[in-house]
C-alpha positions as CSV (number, residue, x, y, z in Angstrom):
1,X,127.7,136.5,87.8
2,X,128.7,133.0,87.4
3,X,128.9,132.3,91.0
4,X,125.8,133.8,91.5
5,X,123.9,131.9,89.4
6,X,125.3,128.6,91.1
7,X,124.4,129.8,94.2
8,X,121.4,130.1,93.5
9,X,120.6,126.6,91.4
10,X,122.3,125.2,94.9
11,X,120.2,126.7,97.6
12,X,117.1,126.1,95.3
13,X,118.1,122.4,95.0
14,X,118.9,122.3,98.6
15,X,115.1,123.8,99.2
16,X,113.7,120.5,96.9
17,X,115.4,118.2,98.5
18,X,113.9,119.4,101.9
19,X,110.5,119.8,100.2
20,X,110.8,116.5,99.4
21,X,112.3,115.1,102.7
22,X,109.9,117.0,104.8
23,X,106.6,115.6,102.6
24,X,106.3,118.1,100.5
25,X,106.8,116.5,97.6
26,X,104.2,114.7,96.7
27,X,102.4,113.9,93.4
28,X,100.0,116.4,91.5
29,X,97.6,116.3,88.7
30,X,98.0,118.0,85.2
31,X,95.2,120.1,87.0
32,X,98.0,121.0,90.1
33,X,96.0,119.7,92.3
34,X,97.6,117.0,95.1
35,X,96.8,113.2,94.7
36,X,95.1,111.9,98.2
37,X,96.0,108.5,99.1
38,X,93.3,105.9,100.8
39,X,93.2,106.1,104.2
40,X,95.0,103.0,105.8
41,X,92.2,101.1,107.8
42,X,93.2,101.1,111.9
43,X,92.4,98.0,113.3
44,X,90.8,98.8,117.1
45,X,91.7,96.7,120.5
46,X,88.1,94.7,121.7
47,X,88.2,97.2,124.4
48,X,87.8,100.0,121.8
49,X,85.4,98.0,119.0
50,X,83.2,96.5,122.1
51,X,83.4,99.2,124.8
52,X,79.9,99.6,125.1
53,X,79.1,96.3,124.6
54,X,77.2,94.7,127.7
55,X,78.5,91.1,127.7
56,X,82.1,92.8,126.7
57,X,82.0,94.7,130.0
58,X,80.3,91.9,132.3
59,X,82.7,89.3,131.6
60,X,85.3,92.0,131.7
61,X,84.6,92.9,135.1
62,X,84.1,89.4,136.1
63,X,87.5,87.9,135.0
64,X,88.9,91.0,136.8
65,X,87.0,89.7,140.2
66,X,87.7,86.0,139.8
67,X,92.2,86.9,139.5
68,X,91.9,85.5,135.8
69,X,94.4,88.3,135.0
70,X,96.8,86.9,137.2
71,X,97.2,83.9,134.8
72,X,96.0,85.4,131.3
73,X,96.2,88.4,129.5
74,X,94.3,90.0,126.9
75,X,96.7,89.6,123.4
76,X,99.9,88.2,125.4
77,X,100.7,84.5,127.1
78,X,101.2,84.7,130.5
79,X,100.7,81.4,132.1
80,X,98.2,80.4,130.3
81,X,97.1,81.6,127.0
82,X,96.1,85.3,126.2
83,X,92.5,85.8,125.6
84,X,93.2,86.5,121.7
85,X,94.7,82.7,121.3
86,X,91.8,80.7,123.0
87,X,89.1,83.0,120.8
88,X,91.4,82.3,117.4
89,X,91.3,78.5,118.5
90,X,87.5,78.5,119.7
91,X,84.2,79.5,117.6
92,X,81.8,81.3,119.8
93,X,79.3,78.7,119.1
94,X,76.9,77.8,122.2
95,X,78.6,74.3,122.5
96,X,81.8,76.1,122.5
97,X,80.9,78.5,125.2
98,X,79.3,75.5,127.3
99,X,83.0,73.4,127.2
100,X,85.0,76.1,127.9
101,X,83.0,77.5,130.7
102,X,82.9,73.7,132.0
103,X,87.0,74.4,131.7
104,X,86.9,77.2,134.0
105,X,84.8,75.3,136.7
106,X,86.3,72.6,136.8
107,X,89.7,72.9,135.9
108,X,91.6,71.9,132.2
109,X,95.2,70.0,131.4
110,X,96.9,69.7,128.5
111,X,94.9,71.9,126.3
112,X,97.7,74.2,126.2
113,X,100.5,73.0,127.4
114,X,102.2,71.2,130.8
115,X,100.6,73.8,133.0
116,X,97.4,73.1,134.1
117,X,94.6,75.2,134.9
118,X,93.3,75.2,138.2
119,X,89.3,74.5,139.0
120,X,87.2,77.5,140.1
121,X,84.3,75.7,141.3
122,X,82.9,79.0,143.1
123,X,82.6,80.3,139.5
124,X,78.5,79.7,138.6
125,X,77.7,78.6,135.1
126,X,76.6,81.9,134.0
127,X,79.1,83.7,135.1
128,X,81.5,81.6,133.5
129,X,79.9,82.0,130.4
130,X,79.6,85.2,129.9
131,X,83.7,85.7,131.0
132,X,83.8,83.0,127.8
133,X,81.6,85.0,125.2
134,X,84.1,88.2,126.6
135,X,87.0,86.2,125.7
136,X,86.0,85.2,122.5
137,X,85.3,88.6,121.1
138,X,89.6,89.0,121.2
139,X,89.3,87.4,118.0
140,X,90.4,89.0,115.0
């Protein structure tokens, strides 16, 4: 009888602790009803928060066609900086987008870093500036 009684106190220990382990276990009211927890806020990617976003998907498309990807990427340094850095350094004021349009056309060094960026003078002014405004919206 005494053995059985251990057993059982065991395997209903053993089936806490893998309540528990498994989730199970979490905390109730005096009513027995479960405690939620706050939803943790998921921060989205640009592509997500401004994928229906016209100037998101122009400029997207047009540093695609003009081989900027082949230098930059979106939220990583490649060769030059990722799209994220230059809109955490830049505001995307109008005198902001002007300069670093300008930067694209006719070339930057020493803005960031030894390696220079090359002119693209086939790049028109609006074009550039709406692959600017695109790139400043990787900002957190």
């Amino acid at each position: 009888m005494k053995m059985n009684r251990m057993y059982v106190a065991l395997i209903a220990s053993g089936l806490f602790l893998m309540t528990v382990a498994c989730g199970g276990g979490g905390e109730q009211t005096t009513s027995g009803e479960a405690l939620t927890t706050d939803a943790v806020e998921v921060k989205q990617s640009p592509e997500e928060r401004y994928k229906n976003d016209p100037i998101f998907q122009a400029g997207s498309e047009k540093v695609k066609a003009n081989g900027c990807t082949a230098c930059h990427m979106s939220v990583r340094k490649v060769i030059g900086p990722s799209y994220k850095d230059v809109a955490e350094r830049y505001e995307a004021t109008d005198e902001n987008v002007e300069m670093l349009a300008a930067n694209i056309i006719n070339g930057n060094y020493g803005n960031w870093g030894e390696v220079p960026m090359p002119p693209h003078p086939q790049i028109s002014q609006d074009d550039a500036e709406t692959m600017v405004r695109y790139i400043l919206m990787f900002k957190d």
